[in-house]
C-alpha angles and dihedrals in degrees: 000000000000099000100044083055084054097049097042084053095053091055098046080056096051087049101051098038083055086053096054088050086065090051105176110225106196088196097054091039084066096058087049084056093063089085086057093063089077091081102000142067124213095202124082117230087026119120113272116230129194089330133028119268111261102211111129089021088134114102094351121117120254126267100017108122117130089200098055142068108225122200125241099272097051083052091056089050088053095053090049091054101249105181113197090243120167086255091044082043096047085040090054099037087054091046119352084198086069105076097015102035117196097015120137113251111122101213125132093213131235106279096193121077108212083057090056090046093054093048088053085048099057090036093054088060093055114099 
């Protein structure tokens, strides 16, 4: 019993010791987030542009925003019950064809993933 306590205890400390390697840093998260302003805003109740504001992302479902006319695809993603989790947002920010295939945004994605901590981080602030 002793050992399995032990050992359980060894790999909640891998794990959190992998987690703090991936420290999130809100702050530098929102000067990631300058390449974003081309199409978003980071305001609510501001005018959308090409792309909805994503103040208040965080934890809302996609595809949701009054103010803003979403394609066919983030409609889709709607319908399926896509919530804007940090894992929906990391998987999004890596490859935004991943969990809304086919929608328009034109983005490349962030292909490393402290940078798209740190974006989820700042996001997450933004109300």
């Amino acid at each position: 019993m002793r050992a399995i306590q032990l050992t359980l205890a060894a790999v909640a400390m891998t794990l959190a010791g992998s987690v703090a390697a991936i420290a999130q840093d809100a702050a530098r998260g929102k000067t990631l987030t300058d390449q974003c302003l081309a199409c978003h805003t980071l305001t609510a109740g501001e005018d959308p542009g090409p792309g909805p504001t994503l103040a208040g992302i965080a934890g809302a479902k996609a595809g949701t925003r009054p103010d803003f006319e979403y394609s066919d695809a983030f409609q889709a993603a709607n319908a399926r019950g896509l919530i804007w989790t940090d894992a929906a947002l990391n998987r999004f920010l890596a490859n935004s064809q991943t969990d809304v295939p086919r929608n328009k945004m034109a983005f490349p994605g962030i292909s490393s993933e402290a940078d798209r901590a740190d974006i989820v981080a700042y996001l997450k602030t933004l109300k």
